[in-house]
C-alpha positions in Angstrom: -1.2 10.5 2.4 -2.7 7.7 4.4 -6.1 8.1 1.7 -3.4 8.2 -1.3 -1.3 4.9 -0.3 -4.9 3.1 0.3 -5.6 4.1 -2.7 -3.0 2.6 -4.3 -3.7 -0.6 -2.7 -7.5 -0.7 -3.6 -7.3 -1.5 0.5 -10.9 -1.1 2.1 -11.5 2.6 3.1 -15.0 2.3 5.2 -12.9 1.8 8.5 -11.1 5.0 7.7 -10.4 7.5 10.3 -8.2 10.2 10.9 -6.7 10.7 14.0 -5.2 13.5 15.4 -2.5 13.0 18.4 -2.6 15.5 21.2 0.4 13.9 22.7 2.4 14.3 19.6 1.3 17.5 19.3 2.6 18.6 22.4 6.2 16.9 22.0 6.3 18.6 18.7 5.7 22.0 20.3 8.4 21.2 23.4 10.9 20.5 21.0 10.5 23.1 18.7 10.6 25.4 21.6 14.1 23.5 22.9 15.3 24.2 19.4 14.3 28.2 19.7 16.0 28.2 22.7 19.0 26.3 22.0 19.6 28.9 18.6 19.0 32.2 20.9 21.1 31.2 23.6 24.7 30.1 20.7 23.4 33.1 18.9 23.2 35.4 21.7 27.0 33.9 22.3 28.2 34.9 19.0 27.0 38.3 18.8 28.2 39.4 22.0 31.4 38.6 21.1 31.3 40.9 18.0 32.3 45.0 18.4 29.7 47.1 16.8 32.0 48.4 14.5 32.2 44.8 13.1 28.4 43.9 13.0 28.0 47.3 11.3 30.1 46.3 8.2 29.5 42.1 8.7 27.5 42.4 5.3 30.6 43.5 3.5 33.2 41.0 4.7 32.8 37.5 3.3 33.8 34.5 5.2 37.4 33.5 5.7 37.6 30.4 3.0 40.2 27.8 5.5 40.7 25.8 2.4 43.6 27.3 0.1 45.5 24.8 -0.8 44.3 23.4 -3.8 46.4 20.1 -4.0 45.3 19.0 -0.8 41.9 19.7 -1.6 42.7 17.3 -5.0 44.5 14.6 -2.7 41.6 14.2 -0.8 38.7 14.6 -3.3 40.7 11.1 -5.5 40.7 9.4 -1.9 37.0 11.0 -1.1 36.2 9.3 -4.4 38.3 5.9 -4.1 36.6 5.7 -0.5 32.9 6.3 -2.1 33.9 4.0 -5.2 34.6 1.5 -3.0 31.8 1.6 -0.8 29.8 1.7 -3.7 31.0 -2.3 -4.9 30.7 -3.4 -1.5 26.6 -2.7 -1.6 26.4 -3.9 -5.0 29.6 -6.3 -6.0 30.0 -7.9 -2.7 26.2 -7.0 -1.9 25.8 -11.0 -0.8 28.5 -10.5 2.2 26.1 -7.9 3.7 23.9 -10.3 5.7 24.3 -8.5 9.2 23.6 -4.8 10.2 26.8 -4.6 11.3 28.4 -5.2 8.3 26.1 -2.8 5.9 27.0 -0.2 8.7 30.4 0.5 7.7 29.4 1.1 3.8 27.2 3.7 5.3 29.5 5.2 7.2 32.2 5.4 3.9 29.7 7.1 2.1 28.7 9.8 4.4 32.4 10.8 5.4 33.3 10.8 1.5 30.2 12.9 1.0 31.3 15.3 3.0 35.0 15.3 1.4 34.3 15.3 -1.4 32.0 19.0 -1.1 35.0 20.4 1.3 37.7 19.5 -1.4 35.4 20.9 -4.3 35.1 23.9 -3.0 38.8 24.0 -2.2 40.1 23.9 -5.9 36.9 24.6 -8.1 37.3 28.2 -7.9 40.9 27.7 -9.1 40.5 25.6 -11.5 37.2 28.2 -13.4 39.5 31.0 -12.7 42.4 29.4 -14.8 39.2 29.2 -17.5 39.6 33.0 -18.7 37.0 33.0 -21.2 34.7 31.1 -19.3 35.4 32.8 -16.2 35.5 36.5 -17.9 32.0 36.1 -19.4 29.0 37.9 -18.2 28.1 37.5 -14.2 30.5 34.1 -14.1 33.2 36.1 -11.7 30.5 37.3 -9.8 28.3 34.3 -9.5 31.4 32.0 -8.7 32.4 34.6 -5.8 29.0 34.6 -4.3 29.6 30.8 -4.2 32.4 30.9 -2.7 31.5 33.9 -0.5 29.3 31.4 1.7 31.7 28.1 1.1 32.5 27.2 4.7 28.6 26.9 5.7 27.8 25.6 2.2 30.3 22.4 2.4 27.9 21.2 5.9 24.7 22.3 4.4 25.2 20.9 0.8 26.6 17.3 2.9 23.6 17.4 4.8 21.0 17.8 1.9 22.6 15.5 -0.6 22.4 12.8 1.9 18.6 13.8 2.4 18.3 13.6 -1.1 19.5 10.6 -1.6 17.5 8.6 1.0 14.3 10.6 -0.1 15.3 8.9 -4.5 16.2 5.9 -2.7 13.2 5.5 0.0 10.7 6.6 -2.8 12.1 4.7 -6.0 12.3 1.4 -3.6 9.0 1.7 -2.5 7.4 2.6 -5.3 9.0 -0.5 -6.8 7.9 -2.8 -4.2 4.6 -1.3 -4.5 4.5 -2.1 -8.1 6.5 -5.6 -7.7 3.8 -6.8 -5.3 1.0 -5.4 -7.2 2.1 -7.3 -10.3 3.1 -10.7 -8.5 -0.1 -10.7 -6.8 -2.5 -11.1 -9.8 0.2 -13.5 -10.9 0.7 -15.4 -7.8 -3.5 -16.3 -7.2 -4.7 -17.2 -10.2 -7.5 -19.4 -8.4 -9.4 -19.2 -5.4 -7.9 -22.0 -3.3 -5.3 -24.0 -2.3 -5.4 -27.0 -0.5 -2.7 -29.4 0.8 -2.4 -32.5 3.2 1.2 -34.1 4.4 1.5 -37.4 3.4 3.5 -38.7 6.9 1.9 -36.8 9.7 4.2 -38.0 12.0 7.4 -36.9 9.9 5.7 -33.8 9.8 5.5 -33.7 13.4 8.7 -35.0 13.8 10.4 -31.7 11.5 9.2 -29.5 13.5 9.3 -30.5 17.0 5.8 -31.5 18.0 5.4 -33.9 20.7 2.2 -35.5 18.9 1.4 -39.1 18.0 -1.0 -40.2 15.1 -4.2 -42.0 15.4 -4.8 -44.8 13.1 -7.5 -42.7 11.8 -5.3 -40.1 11.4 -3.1 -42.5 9.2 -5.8 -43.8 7.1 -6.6 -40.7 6.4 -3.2 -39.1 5.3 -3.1 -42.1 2.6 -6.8 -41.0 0.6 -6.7 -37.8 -1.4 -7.9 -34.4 -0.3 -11.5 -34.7 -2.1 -12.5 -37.6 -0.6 -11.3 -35.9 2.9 -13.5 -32.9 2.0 -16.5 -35.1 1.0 -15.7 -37.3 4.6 -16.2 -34.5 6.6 -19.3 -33.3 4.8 -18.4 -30.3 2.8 -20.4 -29.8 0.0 -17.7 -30.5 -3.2 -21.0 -28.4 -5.4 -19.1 -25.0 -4.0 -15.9 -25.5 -5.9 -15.1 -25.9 -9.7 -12.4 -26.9 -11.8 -10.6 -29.1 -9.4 -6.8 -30.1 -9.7 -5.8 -32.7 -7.3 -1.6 -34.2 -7.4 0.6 -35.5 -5.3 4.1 -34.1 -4.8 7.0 -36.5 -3.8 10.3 -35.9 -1.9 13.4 -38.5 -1.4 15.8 -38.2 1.2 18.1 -39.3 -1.6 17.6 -35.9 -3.4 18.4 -32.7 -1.0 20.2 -29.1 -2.0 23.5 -30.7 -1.3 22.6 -33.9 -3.5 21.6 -30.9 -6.4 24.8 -28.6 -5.9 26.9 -31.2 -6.6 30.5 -30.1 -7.3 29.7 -26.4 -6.9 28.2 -27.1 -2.6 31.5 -25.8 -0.8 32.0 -22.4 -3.4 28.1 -21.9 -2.6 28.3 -22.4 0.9 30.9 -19.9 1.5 28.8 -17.6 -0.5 25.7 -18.0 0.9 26.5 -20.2 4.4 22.9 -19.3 5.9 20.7 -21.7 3.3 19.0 -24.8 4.8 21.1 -27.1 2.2 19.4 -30.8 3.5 15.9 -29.5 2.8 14.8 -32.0 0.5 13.7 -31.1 -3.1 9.7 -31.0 -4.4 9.8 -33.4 -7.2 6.3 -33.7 -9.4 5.8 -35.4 -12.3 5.3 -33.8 -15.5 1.6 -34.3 -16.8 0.6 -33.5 -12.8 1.8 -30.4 -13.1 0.9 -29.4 -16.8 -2.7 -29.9 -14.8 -1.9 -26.8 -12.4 0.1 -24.6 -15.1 -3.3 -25.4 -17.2 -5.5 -24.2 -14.5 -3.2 -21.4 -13.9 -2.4 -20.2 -17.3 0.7 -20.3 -17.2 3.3 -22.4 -19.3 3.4 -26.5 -19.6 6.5 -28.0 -20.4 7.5 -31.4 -22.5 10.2 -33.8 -21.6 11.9 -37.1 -22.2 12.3 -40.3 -20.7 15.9 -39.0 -19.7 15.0 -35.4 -18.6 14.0 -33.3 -16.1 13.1 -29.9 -16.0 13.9 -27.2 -12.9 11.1 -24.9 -11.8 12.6 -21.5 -9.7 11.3 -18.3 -9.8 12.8 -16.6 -6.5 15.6 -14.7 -7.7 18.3 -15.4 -5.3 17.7 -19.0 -5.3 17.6 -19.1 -8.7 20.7 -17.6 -9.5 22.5 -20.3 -7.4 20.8 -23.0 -9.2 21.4 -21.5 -12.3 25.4 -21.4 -12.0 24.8 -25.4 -11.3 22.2 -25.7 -14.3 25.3 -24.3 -16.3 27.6 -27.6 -15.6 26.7 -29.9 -18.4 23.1 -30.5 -17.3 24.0 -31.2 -14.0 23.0 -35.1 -13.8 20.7 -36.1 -11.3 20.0 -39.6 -9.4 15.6 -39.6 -8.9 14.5 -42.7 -7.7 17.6 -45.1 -8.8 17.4 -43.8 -12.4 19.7 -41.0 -13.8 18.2 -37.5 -15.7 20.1 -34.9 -17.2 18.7 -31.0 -17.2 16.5 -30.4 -20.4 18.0 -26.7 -20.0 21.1 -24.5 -18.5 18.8 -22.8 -16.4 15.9 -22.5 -14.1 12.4 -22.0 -16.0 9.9 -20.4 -14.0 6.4 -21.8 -12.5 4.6 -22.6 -9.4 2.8 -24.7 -7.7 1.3 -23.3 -4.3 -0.3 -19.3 -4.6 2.2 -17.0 -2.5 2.4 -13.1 -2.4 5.6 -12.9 -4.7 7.4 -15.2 -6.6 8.9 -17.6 -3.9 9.2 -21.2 -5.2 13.1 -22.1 -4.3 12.9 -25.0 -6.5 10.5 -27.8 -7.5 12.4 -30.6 -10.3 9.6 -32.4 -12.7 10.4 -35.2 -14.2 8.6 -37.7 -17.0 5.6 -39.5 -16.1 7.5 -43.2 -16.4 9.9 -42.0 -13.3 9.9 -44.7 -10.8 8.4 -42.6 -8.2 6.9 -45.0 -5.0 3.7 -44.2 -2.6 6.5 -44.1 0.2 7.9 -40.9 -1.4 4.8 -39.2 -1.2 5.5 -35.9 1.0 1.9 -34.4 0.7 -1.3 -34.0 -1.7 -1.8 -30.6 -3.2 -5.4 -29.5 -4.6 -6.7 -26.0 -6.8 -9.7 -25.0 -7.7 -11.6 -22.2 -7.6 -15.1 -21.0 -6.4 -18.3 -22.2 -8.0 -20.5 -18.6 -8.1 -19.7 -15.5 -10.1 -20.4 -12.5 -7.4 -17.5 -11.3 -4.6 -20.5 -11.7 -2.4 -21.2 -15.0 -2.9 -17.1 -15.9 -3.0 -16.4 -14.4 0.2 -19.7 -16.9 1.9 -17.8 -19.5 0.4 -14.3 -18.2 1.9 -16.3 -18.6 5.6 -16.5 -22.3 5.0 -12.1 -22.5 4.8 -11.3 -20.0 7.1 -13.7 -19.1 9.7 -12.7 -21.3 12.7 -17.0 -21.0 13.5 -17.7 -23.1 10.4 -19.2 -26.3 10.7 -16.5 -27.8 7.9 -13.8 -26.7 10.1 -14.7 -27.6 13.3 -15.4 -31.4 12.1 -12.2 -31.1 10.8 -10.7 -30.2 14.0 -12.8 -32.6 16.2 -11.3 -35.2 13.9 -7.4 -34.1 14.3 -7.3 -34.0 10.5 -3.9 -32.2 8.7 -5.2 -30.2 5.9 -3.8 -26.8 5.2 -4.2 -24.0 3.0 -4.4 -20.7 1.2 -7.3 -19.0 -0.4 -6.8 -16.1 -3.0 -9.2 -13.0 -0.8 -6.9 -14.2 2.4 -3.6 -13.8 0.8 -4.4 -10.3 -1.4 -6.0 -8.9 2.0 -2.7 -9.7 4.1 -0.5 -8.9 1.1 -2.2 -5.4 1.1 -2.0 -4.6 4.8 1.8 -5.2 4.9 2.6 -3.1 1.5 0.0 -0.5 2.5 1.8 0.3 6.2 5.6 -0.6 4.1 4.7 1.8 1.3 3.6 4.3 3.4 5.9 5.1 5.5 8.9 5.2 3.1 6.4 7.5 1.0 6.0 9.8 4.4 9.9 9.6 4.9 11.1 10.3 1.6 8.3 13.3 1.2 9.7 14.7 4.6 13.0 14.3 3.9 12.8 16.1 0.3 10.8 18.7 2.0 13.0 19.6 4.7 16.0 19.3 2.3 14.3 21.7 0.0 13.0 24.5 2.3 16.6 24.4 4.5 18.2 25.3 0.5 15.3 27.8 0.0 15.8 29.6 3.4 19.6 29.6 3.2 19.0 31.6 -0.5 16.4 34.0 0.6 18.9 34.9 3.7 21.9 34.9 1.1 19.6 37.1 -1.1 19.1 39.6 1.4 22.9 40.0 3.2 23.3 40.6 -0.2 21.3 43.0 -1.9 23.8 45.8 -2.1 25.9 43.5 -3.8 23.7 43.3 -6.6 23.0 47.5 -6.9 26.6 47.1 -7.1 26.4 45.3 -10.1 23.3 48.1 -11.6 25.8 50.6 -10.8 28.3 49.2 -13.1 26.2 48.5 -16.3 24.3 45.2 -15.7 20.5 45.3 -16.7 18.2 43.3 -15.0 18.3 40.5 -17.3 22.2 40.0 -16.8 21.3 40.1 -12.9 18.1 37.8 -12.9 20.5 35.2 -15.2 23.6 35.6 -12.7 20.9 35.1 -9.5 18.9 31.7 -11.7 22.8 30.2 -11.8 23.7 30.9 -8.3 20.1 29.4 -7.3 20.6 26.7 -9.3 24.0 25.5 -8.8 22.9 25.1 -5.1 20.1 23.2 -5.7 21.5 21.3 -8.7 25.2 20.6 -7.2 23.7 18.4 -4.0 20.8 16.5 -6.4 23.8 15.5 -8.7 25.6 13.7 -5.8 22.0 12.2 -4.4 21.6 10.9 -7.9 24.8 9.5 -8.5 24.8 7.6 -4.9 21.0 6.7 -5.3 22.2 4.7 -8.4 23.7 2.2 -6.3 21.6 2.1 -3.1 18.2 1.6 -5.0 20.7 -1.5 -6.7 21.3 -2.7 -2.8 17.7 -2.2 -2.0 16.7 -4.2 -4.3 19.1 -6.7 -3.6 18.1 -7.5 0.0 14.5 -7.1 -0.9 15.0 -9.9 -3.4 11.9 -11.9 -4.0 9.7 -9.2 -2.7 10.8 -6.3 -5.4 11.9 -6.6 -9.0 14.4 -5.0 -10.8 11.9 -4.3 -14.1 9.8 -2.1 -11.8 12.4 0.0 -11.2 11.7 2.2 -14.2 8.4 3.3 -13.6 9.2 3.6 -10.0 12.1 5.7 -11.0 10.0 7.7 -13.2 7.6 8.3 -10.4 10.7 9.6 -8.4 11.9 12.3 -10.8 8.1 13.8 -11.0 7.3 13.9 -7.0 11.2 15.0 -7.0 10.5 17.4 -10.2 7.4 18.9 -8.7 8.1 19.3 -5.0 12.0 20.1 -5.4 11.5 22.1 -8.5 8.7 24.1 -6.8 11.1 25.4 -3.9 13.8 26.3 -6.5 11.0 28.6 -8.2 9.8 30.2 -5.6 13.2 30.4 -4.4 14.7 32.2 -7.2 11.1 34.3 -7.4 11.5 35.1 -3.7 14.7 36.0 -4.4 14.7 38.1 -7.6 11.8 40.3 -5.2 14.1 40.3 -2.8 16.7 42.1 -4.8 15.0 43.9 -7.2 16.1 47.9 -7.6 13.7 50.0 -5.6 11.6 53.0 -7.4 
């Protein structure tokens, strides 16, 4: 598994090993062998408190079903199912109130106790409600098939809870992952489009003033911060021959223009929404032929405007559904520099400025090339470009010169106190791989384990079944039933256990992959939910639908009429 998830990273297998933990190994074994223990000793308890006469003739009797009345059992499968239904909204209706642990909790806990309620109450009245189906329940091995059901119903309600649930974190775990895998796949080409990034703050000592650094500037230090980031580079003798098509712009902020100043009329509703967001951060304002420059370089789209316009740039999904119900407010007028611009459009169009793993820009407003737009505004200067050679050899000598600390380009940098910071393309994929490579990884490992156990604990509990109840099926030779009636009657009963706690896992899955993708927002997208989902139903198809085979094969050997 480790070699598969790699693989689906393209991560760097030559530092591969495999190790085996002797530790684990013998923690496995101790509690495996407290769990051998723990079932002889409570089954040594209930057999001695059998008679002989009663063990003898145990494979006769079928369990006592508790649950007879059948309109309690419908009582509490509607309030089973208004409980679940509820919890259901909460993680995707009211998903945005779910900011804690201690408030997803209780959605959790709904929908485990109304799993388990709603089996018990099915198998109080289902039985019922077939038998009062005569032709359905008079045809073939029905009467039969529905009795060996509810021959094993009290153990079946705990074990059918139990393995829904697994289910449904095994479609959840793997369909989330899988999605995230292929979200951050995706982004990533999208998100580096060139090798490097460069930017410089305008007002060191605002900088240092944000975020609490006890640091004064030098005059050269000052001087510096005003000249742009190519005549920096060339200043402290870095070779400008190692980089091509070069995109330098400055991007402005006002103190004039925050969230708050943006939200408008709609700030109070979206604060009690969403009371965590950093509403004075002050918005990224660039001007619109600067950043045709980048979305030129990039490939991606250039926008137009008038002298009266601007345009707002958003691709991180939660942020830009906020600014999108503001968008939707007759343009939603803004004041940039002492002149007023109306919104070109109703909604947020998406672009980028500074190469990130996903799509993360909360906002960035251009606006025509004639807004009044001062060098005091100037928040920082931002450079692309990308690496002059054509090999990953050569690129990755080049990547030494920004991000090896032992680098002479660095260092003079440093020994000059200079501010400039940055991304490159080969840094960002290689952490961006590391983190989805352990993430995917280990949901892949959980959901796996989870659908295995949750398979082979239904295959077990079959086999056994099969056996007690062998004689049961001569029965059934002895009254006229050929082998095809018998194999048909044992393939339902098979299947309605395997099929009955999938259905559930389905239906809650549904809205848990929804919630998953909700509070991974940003990181994983809802279009690559298909093709994860896909991916689901074959590992579930071929793994779950394996055990069912050999299962009903097992089975079917199991009860076969002897020669």
């Amino acid at each position: 598994m480790s070699i598969l998830v790699a693989k689906m990273f393209e991560a760097d297998m030559s530092e591969f090993q495999f190790i085996f933990s002797k530790e684990a190994c013998i923690k496995t074994c101790i509690y495996f062998g407290v769990m051998y223990i723990a079932v002889m000793f409570f089954n040594t308890v209930t057999v001695s408190r059998y008679k002989l006469i009663n063990l003898l003739n145990a494979a006769k009797k079928n369990e006592k079903v508790k649950i007879k009345n059948s309109f309690l059992c419908i009582i509490i499968f509607l309030v089973a199912s208004s409980i679940l239904g509820y919890a259901y909204w909460k993680v995707t209706g009211d998903a945005h109130s779910l900011d804690t642990a201690e408030k997803i909790l209780p959605p959790i806990l709904m929908g485990i106790v109304s799993t388990v309620l709603i089996f018990w109450s099915i198998s109080g009245f289902i039985i019922q409600i077939v038998q009062k189906m005569k032709k359905t329940y008079l045809t073939g091995t029905n009467m039969f098939v529905l009795r060996q059901i509810n021959n094993k119903i009290n153990t079946m309600v705990a074990s059918m809870s139990v393995i829904c649930l697994m289910l449904f974190m095994t479609i959840s775990i793997l369909s989330s992952s899988l999605a995230l895998r292929n979200t951050m796949g995706r982004e990533l080409l999208e998100m580096t489009p060139v090798d490097l990034n460069l930017y410089k703050t305008a007002n060191l000592q605002e900088t240092y003033k944000k975020y609490g650094i006890e640091k004064k500037t030098t005059k050269e230090q000052r001087e510096d911060s005003k000249i742009s980031i190519q005549d920096t580079l060339k200043n402290n003798k870095l070779d400008m021959s190692v980089l091509k098509d070069i995109v330098e712009i400055p991007i402005y902020t006002s103190n004039n223009l925050t969230w708050n100043d943006f939200l408008g009329s709609k700030l109070e509703e979206i604060k009690q929404k969403f009371p965590g967001l950093a509403y004075g951060t002050k918005e990224q304002i660039v001007k619109i032929s600067d950043y045709n420059k980048i979305a030129k370089l990039y490939g991606i789209d250039e926008y137009e405007l008038k002298d009266n316009e601007y345009i707002m740039l958003c691709d991180f999904t939660s942020m830009e559904e906020i600014r999108n119900e503001v968008l939707m407010e007759e343009n939603n007028p803004l004041i940039i520099a002492g002149k007023q611009y109306k919104a070109k459009y109703n909604e947020c169009k998406s672009g980028f400025i500074v190469m990130s793993t996903s799509h993360t820009n909360t906002g960035i407003i251009l606006v025509p090339d004639n807004c009044p737009l001062t060098n005091d505004m100037k928040d920082m200067a931002f450079l692309a470009a990308n690496y002059n050679v054509n090999t990953e050899e050569e690129k990755q000598e080049i990547e030494k010169l920004f991000t090896s600390g032992d680098s002479g380009f660095i260092q003079n940098l440093s020994d000059n106190g200079l501010e400039i910071d940055g991304l490159t393309k080969i840094s960002i994929i290689e952490a961006s791989v590391g983190l989805a490579t352990i993430v995917t990884f280990i949901a892949i490992y959980l959901g796996i384990i989870f659908l295995i156990a949750s398979s082979a604990i239904l295959a077990l509990k079959q086999l056994t079944d099969s056996s007690d109840n062998k004689q049961r099926y001569t029965i059934l030779r002895s009254i006229g039933c050929d082998e095809k009636m018998i194999n048909k009657a044992l393939f339902r009963q098979i299947g309605i256990f395997f099929g009955v706690p999938l259905l559930l896992a389905i239906i809650h899955s549904i809205f848990g992959i929804q919630f998953a993708i909700k509070i991974m927002s940003g990181i994983a997208s809802e279009k690559d939910l298909l093709p994860s989902a896909i991916a689901t139903v074959i590992i579930i198809g071929v793994i779950y639908g394996a055990y069912f085979l050999a299962t009903y094969f097992g089975s079917k050997n199991i009860i076969k009429e002897e020669e």
